[in-house]
C-alpha positions in Angstrom: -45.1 -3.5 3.7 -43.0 -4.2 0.6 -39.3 -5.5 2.1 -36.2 -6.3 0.3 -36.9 -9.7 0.4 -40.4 -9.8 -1.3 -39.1 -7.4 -4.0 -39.1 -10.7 -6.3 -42.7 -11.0 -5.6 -43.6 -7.4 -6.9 -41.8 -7.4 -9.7 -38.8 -5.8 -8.7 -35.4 -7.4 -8.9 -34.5 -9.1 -5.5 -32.0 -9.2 -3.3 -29.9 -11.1 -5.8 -28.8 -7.6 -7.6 -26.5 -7.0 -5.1 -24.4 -9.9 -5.9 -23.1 -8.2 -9.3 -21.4 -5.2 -8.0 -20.0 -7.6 -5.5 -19.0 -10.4 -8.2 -17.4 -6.8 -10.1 -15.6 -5.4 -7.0 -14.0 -9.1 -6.3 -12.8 -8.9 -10.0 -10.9 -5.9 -10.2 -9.9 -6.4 -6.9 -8.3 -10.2 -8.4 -6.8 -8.4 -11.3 -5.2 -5.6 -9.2 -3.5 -8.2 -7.0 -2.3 -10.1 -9.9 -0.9 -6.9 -11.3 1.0 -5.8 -8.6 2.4 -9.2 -7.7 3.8 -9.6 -11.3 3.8 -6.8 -13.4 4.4 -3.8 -11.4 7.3 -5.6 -9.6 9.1 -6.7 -12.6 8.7 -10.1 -12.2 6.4 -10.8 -16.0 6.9 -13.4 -18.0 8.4 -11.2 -20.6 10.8 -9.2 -17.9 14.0 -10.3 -17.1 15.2 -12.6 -19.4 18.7 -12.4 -20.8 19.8 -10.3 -18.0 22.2 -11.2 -15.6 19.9 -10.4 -12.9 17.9 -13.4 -14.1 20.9 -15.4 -12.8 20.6 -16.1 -9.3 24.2 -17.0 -9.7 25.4 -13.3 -10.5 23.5 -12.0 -7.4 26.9 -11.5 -5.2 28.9 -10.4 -8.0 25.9 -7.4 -9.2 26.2 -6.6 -6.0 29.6 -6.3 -5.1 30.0 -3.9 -8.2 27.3 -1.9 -7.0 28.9 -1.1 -3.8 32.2 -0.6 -5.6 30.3 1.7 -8.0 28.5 3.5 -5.2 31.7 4.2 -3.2 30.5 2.1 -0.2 33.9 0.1 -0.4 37.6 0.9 -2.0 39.2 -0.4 -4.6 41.5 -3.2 -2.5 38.2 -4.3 -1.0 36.1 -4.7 -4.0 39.1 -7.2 -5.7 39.7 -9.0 -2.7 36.0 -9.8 -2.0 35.8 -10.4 -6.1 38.6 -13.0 -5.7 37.0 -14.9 -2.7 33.4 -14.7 -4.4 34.8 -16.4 -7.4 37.2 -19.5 -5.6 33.8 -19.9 -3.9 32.1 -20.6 -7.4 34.6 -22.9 -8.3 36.7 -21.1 -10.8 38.3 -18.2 -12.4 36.3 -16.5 -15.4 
């Protein structure tokens, strides 16, 4: 009876092939993680910079105009939140 395990002794290649297709599968797999935690979220190395939503700083502010933009809030609101976000930061700009 020729097993799996004594293909190595008739000249056949073992039980060891089946570690490529695994050592294949686990890389692709590696790189599609990678991708999607970087890349396809827009978090590169090369995304990003010299935005203002690189700032964590601008976060509130991007997002107050947003809502203003969107019609979620009026006009009054939108200045008076504006003018609280920025005595919180410590200063007119």
């Amino acid at each position: 009876m020729n097993t799996m395990a004594h293909w190595a002794d008739s000249g056949g290649p073992g039980p060891w092939i089946l570690l490529f297709p695994l050592m294949w599968a686990a890389v692709i797999f590696g790189l599609v993680t990678l991708a999607r935690r970087t890349v396809w979220r827009g978090r590169g190395p090369w995304q990003g910079r010299g935005t203002a939503a690189a700032d964590p700083a601008n976060a509130p502010l991007e997002l107050l105009a947003n809502r203003f933009a969107a019609g979620e809030i009026d006009e009054n609101e939108y200045w008076m939140r504006l003018s609280v976000l920025k005595e919180s930061k410590g200063g007119s700009e």
